[in-house]
MMTF fields as JSON, N, C-alpha, C and O atoms, coordinates in Angstrom:
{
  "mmtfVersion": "1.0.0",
  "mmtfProducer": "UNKNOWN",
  "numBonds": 279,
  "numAtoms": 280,
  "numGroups": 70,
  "numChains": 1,
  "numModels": 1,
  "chainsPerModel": [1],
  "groupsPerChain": [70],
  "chainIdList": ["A"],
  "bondAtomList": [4, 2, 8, 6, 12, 10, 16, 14, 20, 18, 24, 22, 28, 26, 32, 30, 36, 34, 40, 38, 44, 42, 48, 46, 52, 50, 56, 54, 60, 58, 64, 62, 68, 66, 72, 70, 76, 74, 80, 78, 84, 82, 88, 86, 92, 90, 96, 94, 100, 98, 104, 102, 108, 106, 112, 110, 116, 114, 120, 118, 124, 122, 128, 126, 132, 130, 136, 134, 140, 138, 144, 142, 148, 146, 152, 150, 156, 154, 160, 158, 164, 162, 168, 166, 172, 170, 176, 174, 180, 178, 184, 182, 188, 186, 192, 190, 196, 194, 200, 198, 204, 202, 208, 206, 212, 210, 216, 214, 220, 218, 224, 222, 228, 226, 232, 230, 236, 234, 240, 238, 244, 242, 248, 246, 252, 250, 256, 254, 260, 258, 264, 262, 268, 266, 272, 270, 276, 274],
  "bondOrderList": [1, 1, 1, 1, 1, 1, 1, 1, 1, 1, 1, 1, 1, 1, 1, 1, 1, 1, 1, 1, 1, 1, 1, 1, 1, 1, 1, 1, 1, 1, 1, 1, 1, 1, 1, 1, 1, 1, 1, 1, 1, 1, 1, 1, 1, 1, 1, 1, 1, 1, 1, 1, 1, 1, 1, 1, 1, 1, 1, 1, 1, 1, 1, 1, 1, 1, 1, 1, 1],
  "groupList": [{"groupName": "UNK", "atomNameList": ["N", "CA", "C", "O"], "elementList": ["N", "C", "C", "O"], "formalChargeList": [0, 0, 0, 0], "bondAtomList": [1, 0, 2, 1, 3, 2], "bondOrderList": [1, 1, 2], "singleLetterCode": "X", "chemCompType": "L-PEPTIDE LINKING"}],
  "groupTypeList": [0, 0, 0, 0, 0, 0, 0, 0, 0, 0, 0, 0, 0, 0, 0, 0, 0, 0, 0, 0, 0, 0, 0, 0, 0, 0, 0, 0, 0, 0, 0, 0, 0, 0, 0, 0, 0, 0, 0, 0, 0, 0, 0, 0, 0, 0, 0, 0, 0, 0, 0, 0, 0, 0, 0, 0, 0, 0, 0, 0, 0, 0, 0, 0, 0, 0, 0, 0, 0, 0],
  "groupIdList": [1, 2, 3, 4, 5, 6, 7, 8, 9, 10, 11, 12, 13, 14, 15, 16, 17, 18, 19, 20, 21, 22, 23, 24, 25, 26, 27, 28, 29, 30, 31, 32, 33, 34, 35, 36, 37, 38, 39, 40, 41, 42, 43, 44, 45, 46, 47, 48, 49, 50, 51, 52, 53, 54, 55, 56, 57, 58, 59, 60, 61, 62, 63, 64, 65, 66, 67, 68, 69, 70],
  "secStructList": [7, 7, 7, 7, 2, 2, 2, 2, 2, 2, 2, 2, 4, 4, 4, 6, 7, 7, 7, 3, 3, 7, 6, 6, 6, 7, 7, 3, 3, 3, 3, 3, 7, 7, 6, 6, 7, 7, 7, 3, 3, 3, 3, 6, 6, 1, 1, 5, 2, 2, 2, 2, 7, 6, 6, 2, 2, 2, 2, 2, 2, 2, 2, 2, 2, 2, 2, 2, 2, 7],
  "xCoordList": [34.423, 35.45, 35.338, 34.209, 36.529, 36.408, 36.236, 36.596, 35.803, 35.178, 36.606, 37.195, 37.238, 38.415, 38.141, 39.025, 36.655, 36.493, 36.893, 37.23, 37.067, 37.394, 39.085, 39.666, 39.612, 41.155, 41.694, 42.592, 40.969, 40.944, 40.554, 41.397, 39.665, 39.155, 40.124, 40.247, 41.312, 42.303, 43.556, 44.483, 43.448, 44.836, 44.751, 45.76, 43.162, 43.027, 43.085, 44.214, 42.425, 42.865, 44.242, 44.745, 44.892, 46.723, 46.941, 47.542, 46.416, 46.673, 45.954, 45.895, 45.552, 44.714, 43.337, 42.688, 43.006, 41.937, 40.366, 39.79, 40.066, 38.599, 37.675, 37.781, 36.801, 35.47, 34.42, 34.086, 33.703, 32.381, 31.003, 31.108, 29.449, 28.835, 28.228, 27.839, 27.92, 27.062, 25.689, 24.976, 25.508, 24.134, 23.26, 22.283, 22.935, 21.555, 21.162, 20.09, 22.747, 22.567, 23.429, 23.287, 24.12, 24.867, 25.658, 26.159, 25.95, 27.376, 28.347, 28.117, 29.694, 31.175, 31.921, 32.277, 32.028, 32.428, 33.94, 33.858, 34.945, 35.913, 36.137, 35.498, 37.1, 36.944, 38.468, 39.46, 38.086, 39.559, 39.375, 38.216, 40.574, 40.684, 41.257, 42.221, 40.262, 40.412, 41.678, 42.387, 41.62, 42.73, 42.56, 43.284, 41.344, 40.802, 40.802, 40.424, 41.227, 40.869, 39.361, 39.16, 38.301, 37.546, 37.249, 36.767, 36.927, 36.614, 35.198, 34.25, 35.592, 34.91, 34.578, 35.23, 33.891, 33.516, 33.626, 32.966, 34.506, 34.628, 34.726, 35.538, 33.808, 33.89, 35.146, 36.071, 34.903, 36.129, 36.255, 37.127, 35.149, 35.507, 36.254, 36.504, 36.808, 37.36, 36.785, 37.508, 35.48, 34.729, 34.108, 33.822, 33.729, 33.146, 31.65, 30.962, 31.11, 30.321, 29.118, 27.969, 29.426, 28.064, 27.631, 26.488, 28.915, 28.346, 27.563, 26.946, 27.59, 26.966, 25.705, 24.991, 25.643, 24.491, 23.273, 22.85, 22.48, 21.181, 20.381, 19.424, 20.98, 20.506, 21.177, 20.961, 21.88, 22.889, 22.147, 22.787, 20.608, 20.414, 20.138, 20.112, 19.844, 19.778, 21.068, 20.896, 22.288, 23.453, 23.918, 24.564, 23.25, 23.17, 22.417, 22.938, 20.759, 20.443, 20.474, 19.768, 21.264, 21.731, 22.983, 22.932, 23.857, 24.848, 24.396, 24.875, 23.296, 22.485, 22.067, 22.303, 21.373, 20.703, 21.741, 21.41, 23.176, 24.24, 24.403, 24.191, 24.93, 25.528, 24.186, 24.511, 22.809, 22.039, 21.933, 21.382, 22.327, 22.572, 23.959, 24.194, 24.901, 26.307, 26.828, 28.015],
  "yCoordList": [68.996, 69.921, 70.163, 70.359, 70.173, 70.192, 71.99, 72.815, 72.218, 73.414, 73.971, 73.259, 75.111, 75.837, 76.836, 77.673, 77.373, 78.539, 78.925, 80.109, 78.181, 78.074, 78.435, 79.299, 77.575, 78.161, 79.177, 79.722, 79.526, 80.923, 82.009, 82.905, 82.186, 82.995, 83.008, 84.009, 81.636, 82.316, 82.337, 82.251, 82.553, 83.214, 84.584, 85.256, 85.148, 86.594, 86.818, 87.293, 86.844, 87.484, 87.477, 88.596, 86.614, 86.372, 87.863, 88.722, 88.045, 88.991, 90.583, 91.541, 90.171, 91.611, 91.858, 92.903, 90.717, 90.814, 90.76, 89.855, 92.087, 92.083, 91.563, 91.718, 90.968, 90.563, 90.596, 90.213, 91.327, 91.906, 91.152, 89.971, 91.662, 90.762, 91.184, 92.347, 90.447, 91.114, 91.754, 91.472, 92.583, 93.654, 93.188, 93.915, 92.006, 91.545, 90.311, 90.097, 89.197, 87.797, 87.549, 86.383, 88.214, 87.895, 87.207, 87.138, 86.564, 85.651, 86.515, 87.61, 86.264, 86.837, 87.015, 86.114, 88.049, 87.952, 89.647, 90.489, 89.783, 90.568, 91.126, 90.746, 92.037, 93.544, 92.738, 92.369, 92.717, 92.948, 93.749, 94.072, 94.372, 94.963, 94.066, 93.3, 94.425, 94.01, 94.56, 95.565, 93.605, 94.601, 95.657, 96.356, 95.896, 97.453, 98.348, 99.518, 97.773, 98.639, 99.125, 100.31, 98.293, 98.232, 97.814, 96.965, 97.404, 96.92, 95.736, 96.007, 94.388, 93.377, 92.663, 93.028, 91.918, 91.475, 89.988, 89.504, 89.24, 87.774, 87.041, 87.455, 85.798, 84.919, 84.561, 84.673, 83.866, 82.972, 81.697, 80.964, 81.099, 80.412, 80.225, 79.228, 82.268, 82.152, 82.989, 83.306, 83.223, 83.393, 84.194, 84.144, 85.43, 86.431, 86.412, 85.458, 87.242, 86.864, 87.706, 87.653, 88.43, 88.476, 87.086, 86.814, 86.027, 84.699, 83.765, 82.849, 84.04, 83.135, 83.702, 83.033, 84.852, 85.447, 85.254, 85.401, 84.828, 84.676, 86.127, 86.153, 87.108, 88.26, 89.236, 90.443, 88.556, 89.091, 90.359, 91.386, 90.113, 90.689, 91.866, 92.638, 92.432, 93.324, 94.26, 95.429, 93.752, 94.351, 95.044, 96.045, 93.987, 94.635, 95.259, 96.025, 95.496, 96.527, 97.958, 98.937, 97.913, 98.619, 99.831, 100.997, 98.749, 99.633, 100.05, 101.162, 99.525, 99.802, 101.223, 102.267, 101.09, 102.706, 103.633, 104.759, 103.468, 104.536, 104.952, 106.07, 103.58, 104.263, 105.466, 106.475, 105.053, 105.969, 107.201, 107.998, 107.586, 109.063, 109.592, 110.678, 109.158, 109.609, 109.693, 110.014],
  "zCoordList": [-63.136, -62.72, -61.225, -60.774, -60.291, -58.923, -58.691, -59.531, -57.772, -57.286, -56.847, -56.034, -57.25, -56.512, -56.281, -56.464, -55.705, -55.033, -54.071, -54.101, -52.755, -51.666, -51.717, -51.06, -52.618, -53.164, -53.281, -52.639, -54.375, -55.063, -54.085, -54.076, -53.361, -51.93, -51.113, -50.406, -50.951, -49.72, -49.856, -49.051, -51.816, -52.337, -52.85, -53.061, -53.123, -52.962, -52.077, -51.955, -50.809, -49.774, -49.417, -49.313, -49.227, -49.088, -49.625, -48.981, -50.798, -51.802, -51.967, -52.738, -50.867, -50.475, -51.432, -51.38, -52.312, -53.085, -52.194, -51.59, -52.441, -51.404, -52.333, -53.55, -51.788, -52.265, -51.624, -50.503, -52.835, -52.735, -52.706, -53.038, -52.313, -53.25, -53.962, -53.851, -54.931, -56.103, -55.721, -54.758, -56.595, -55.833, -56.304, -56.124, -57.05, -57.652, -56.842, -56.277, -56.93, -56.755, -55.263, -54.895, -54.507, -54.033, -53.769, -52.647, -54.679, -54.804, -54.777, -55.29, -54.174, -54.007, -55.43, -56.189, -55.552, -56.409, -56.475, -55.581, -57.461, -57.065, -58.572, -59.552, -58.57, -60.186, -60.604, -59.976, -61.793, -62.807, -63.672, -63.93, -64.46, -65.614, -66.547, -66.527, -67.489, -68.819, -69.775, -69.723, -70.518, -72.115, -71.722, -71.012, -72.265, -72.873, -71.481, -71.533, -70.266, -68.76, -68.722, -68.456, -68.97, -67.872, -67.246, -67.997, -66.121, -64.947, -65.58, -66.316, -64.911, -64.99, -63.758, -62.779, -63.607, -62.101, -62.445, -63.363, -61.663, -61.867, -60.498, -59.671, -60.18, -59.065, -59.104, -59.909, -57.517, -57.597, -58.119, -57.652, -59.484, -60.205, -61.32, -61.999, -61.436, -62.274, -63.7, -64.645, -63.606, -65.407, -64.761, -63.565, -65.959, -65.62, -64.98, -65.345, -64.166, -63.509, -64.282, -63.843, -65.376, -66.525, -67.001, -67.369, -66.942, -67.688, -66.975, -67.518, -65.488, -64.403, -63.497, -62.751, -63.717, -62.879, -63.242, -64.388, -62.035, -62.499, -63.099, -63.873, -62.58, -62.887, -64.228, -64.34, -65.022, -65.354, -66.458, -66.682, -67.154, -67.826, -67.534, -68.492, -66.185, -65.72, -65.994, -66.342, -65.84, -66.033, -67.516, -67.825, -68.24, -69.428, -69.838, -70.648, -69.701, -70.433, -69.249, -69.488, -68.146, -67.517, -68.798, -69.188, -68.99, -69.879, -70.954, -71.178, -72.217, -73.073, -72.605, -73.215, -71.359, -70.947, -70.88, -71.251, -70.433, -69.923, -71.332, -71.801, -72.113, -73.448, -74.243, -74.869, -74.022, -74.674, -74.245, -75.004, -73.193, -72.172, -72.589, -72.058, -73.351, -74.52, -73.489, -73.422]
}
């Protein structure tokens, strides 16, 4: 599969899409809302960036801890 990051990076911006970097891995990465409206964090490859982070497990038992605080 050819890489369309570079793509995708200067049709968000066109689009006023800021990008951030991630606070673990720093890769670029930018927020969508979901169905359900919450906020998800996805590269500019496209796929969520829980599925690609080297750090990602951190993120999760991050929310594990919130949800146990009700």
């Amino acid at each position: 599969m050819e890489d369309i990051s570079g793509i995708v990076e200067q049709r968000l911006g066109k689009l006023g899409v800021q990008l951030y970097p991630c606070s673990k891995c720093g890769r670029k990465i930018f927020w969508v809302k979901t169905k359900t409206g919450r906020s998800q964090p996805s590269t500019t490859n496209l796929i969520s960036h829980f599925a690609d982070c080297p750090k990602a497990q951190y993120f999760k038992n991050k929310e594990k801890f919130r949800k146990s605080l009700g």
